[in-house]
C-alpha positions in Angstrom: 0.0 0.0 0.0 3.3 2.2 1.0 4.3 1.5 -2.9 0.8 2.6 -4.4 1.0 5.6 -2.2 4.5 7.1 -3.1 3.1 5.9 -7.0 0.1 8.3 -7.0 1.7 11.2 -5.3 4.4 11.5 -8.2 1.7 11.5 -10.7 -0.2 14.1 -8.4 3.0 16.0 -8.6 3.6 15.5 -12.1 0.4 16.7 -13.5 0.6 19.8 -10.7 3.7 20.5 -12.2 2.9 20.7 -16.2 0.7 23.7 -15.8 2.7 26.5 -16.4 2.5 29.3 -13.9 2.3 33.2 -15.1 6.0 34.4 -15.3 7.7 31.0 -15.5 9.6 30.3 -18.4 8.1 27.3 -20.2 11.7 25.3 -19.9 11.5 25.2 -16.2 8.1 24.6 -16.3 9.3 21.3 -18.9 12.4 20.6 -16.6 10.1 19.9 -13.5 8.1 17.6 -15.6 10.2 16.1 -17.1 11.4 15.4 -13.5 8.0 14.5 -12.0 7.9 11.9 -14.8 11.0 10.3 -14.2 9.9 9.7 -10.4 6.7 8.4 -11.2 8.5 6.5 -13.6 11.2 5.4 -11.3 8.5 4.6 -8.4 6.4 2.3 -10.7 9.7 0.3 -11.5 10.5 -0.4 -8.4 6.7 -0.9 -7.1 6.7 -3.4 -10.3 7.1 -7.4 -9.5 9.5 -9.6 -9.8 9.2 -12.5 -12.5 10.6 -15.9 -11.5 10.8 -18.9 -13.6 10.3 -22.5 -12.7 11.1 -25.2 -15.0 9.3 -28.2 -15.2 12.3 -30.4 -13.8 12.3 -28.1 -10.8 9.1 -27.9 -10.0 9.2 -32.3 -9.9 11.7 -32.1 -7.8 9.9 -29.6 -5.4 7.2 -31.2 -5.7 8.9 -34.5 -4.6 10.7 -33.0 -2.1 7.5 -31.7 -0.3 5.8 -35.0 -0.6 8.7 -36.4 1.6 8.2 -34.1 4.0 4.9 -34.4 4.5 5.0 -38.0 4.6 7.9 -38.1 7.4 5.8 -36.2 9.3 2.4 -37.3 8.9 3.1 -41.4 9.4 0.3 -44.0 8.6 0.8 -47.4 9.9 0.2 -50.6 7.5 -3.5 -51.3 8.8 -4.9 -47.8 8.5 -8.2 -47.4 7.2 -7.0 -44.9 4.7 -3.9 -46.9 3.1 -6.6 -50.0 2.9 -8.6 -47.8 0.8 -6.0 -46.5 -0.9 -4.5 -49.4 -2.3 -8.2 -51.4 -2.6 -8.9 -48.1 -5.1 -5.7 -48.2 -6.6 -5.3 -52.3 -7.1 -7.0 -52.0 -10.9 -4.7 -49.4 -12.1 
């Protein structure tokens, strides 16, 4: 929310800053917003995301990884109900 904020002031300041004012010379007036737009610009970079990229080999081996885990630490014993069903739905396949 921070981000968004420090986003939409620059462009508050840039458009405040693009009407001229009587007795300024039009370069300032184009200097300042021509600065104002380089903030706003420079604030929605860094307010933009990051892109990752997961390959498909990684994302097995994550996946695999995980599955350990979870099965170290969530044990079923032999005669459980739910491995009985398991492996009575999973016989035909």
């Amino acid at each position: 929310m921070k981000k968004l904020s420090v986003i939409a002031m620059a462009l508050l300041l840039a458009a405040c800053n693009t009407v001229p004012k009587s007795g300024e010379a039009s370069s300032k007036t184009a200097e300042t917003a021509a600065a104002a737009s380089a903030a706003a610009e420079a604030a929605v970079e860094a307010a933009a995301p990051k892109v990752v990229t997961v390959s498909d080999v990684e994302l097995k081996s994550l996946a695999v990884q995980m599955q350990t885990r979870l099965d170290n630490v969530n044990p079923l014993g032999p005669r459980d109900r739910y491995v009985l069903r398991l492996a009575r739905l999973t016989a035909k396949l």
